[in-house]
N, C-alpha and C positions, 0 to 999 in steps of 0.2 A: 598480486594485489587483487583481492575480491572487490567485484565489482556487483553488487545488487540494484536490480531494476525491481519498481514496485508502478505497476498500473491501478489508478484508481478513479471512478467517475466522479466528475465535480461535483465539487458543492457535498458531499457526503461526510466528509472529514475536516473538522477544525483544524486550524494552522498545529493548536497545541496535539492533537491528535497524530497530524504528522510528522509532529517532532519526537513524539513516544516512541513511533512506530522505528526513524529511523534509528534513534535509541535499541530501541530493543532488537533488533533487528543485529544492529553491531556488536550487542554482546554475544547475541546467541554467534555470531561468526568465530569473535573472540573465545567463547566457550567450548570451539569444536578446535579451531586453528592456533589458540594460545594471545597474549597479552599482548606480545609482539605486532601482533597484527591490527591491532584497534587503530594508531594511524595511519595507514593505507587502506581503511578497508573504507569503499565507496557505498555510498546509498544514492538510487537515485529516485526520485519521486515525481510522477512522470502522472499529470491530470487528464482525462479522456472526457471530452463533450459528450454531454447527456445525451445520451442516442445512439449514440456513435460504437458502442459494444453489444454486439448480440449474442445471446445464450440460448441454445435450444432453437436458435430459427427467432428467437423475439430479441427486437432491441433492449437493453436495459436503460433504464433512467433515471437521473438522480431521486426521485420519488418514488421508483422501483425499486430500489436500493434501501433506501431509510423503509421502505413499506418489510421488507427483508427480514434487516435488520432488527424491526420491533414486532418481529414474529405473524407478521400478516402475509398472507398472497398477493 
């Protein structure tokens, strides 16, 4: 049973956004593993407090992230 964990900072992703992701997510599993497998295969979606994940030594944060995102520093 594929079990997929997805970490993401709050506030950065609409509900509908995280419903695409685990959508898509299950086919590509589907797509490698076969038909069979779409239900048992887990997604899990798992929100990290703004702050609370650092990259390179800097915290990131949900405004760091959307700043990213829309191609700014």
């Amino acid at each position: 049973m594929p079990l997929i964990q997805v970490k993401l900072i709050e506030e950065v992703f609409t509900p509908a956004q995280k419903k695409d992701i685990i959508t898509k997510l299950t086919d590509a599993m589907v797509a490698v593993e076969g038909e069979n497998m779409r239900h048992v295969t887990w997604v899990i979606i798992e929100d990290v407090r703004s702050g609370d994940w650092g990259i390179g030594g800097q915290a990131m944060t949900t405004d760091a992230v959307r700043a990213l995102a829309a191609g700014k520093k």
